[in-house]
N, C-alpha and C positions, 0 to 999 in steps of 0.2 A: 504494500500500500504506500503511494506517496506523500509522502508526511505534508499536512495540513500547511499555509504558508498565512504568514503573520496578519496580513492584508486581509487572507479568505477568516481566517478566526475571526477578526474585526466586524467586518464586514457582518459575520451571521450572529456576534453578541447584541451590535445594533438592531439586527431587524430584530434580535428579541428580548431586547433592551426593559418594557412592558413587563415581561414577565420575568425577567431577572429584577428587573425593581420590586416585583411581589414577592420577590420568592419567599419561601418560611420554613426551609427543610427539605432534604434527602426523599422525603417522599412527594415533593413535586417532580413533577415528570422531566422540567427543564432541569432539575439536577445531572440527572443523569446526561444528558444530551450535554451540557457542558463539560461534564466530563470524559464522553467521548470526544468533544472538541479538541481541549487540551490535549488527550493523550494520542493524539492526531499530531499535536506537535511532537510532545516526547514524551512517553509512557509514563514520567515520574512528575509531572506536571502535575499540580491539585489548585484548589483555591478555596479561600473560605469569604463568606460576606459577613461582615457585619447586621447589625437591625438597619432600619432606615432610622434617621437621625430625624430631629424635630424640625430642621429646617428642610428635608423631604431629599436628602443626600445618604448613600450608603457605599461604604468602604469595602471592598475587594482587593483583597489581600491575594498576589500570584503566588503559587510558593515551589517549590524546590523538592518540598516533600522531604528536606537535609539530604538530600540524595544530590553532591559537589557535582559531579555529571553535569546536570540540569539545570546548576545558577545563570552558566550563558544567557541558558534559555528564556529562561526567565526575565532577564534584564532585556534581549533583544524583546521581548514580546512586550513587555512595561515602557519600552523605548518608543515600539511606532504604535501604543496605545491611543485613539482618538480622546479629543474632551470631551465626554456626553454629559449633559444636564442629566444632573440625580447620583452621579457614579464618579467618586477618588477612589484609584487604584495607585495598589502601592505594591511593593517588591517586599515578599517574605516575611514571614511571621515576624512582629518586634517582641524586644521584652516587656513584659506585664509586670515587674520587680516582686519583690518579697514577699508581700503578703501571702496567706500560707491559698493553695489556690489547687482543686480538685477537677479531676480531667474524666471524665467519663464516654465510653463507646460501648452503646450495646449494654450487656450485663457485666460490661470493664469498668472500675471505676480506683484512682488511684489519686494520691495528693502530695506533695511535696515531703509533707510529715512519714510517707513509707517510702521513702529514699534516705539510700547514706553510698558514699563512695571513697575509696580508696582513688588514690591518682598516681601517675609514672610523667616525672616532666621529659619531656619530648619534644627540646629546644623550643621552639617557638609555639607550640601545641602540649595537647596534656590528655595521655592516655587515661581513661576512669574504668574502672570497676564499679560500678552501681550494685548496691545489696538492696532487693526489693522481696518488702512485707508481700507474701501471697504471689511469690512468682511465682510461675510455671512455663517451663521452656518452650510446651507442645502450642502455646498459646499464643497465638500472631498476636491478637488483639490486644493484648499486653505491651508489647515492644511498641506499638501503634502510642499506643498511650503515654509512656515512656519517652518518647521523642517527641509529641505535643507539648510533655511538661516541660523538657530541658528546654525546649525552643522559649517557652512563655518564664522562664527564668532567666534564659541568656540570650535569647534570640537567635530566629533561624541562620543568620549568615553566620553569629558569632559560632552557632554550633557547627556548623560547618566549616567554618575558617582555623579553632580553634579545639575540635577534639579529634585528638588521630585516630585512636580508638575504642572500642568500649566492649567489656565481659559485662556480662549478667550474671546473678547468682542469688539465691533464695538469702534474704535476712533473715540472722541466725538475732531471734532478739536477746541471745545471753550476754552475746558478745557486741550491740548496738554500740557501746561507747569506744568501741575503737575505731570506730568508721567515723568520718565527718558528715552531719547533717548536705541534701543536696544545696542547699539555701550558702551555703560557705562556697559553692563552686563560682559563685561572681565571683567573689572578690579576685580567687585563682585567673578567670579569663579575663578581666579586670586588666591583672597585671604582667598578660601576655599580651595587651593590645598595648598597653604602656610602653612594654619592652623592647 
C-alpha cells in the first residue's frame, strides 16, 4: 500500500473537520477512520484530542506513540498542518508534572504511586528498570499504560530523546524502599537536558 501523503491526510481531516470537532470517544466511528488515516502514514502514528475548550477550540495532540522511528513523522505532518477554525494541533504528548495522576485502558488502570525505578546512566540518556505494582508480562495493555504515564510525567519527546532503555519487573513491595518513586525520574531527565 502507498503510504498516505501529508497533503491527502489534510485534505480528508478537513472534509471531516465536523465531526472530528464532535468527536467524544473510541466508539465514534471517525475514531477509527483517523486512525487508519495516520497509520496510512506510519503504523506508529496515534493522536489524542483534547474536550472542546469554552471558546469552541480543541487540541490534537500528533504523537509518536514514543516509538523514535516516527518523530520525523510526526513533525513533517504538524509542519504542513492547515489553520482550521476550532483545531490547535500540536507535536507529542507534553508533560502534565507531578501531581500524582492515574492512567486507565480498558480494565488497565495504573498511577504514578505503582511505579519505582532503578536507572543505569547512559551518557547522555538513562536506562530504567521500572518495578510495577500488579504487572504482568503477558499483558500489552499494561506497557500501553506505562508509556502514557512516563510520557504525562516527562513528556513524549523527552521520553524519547532521553531513555535508552527500559526492563519491567513485578514490584516486590518488601523491598519498595530501594527503588526510587517514578515522580524523582524528572529531576534525572531534568539534568540530562541541562547536561
Amino acid at each position: 500500500m502507498k503510504p498516505l501523503s501529508y497533503k491527502a491526510f489534510w485534505e480528508w481531516f478537513t472534509h471531516h473537520q465536523n465531526e472530528l470537532l464532535a468527536f467524544e470517544g473510541t466508539k465514534d466511528s471517525i475514531y477509527g477512520e483517523l486512525i487508519n488515516q495516520l497509520s496510512q502514514i506510519h503504523p506508529d502514528l496515534f493522536f489524542e484530542m483534547g474536550p472542546v475548550s469554552k471558546r469552541g477550540h480543541r487540541v490534537v495532540i500528533l504523537s509518536a506513540n514514543g516509538i523514535t522511528e516516527a518523530k520525523a513523522e510526526v513533525l513533517a505532518l504538524l509542519e504542513s498542518a492547515p489553520t482550521l477554525p476550532g483545531f490547535q494541533f500540536q507535536a507529542f504528548r507534553e508533560r502534565e508534572g507531578l501531581a500524582n495522576k492515574t492512567i486507565a485502558l480498558g480494565e488497565v488502570s495504573f498511577g504514578y504511586e505503582d511505579l519505582y525505578f532503578l536507572y543505569a546512566d547512559e551518557g547522555k540518556k538513562i536506562g530504567l528498570c521500572l518495578f510495577i505494582r500488579g504487572y504482568e508480562d503477558e499483558n500489552s495493555q499494561i506497557k500501553n499504560v506505562i508509556f502514557l504515564l512516563l510520557d504525562s510525567l516527562i513528556g513524549e519527546q523527552d521520553a524519547m530523546e532521553y531513555i535508552a532503555w527500559l526492563e519491567w519487573e513485578v514490584l516486590d513491595e518488601k523491598n519498595k524502599d530501594q527503588y526510587s518513586p517514578i515522580t524523582d525520574l524528572v529531576a534525572l531527565v531534568d539534568e540530562k537536558k541541562e547536561g
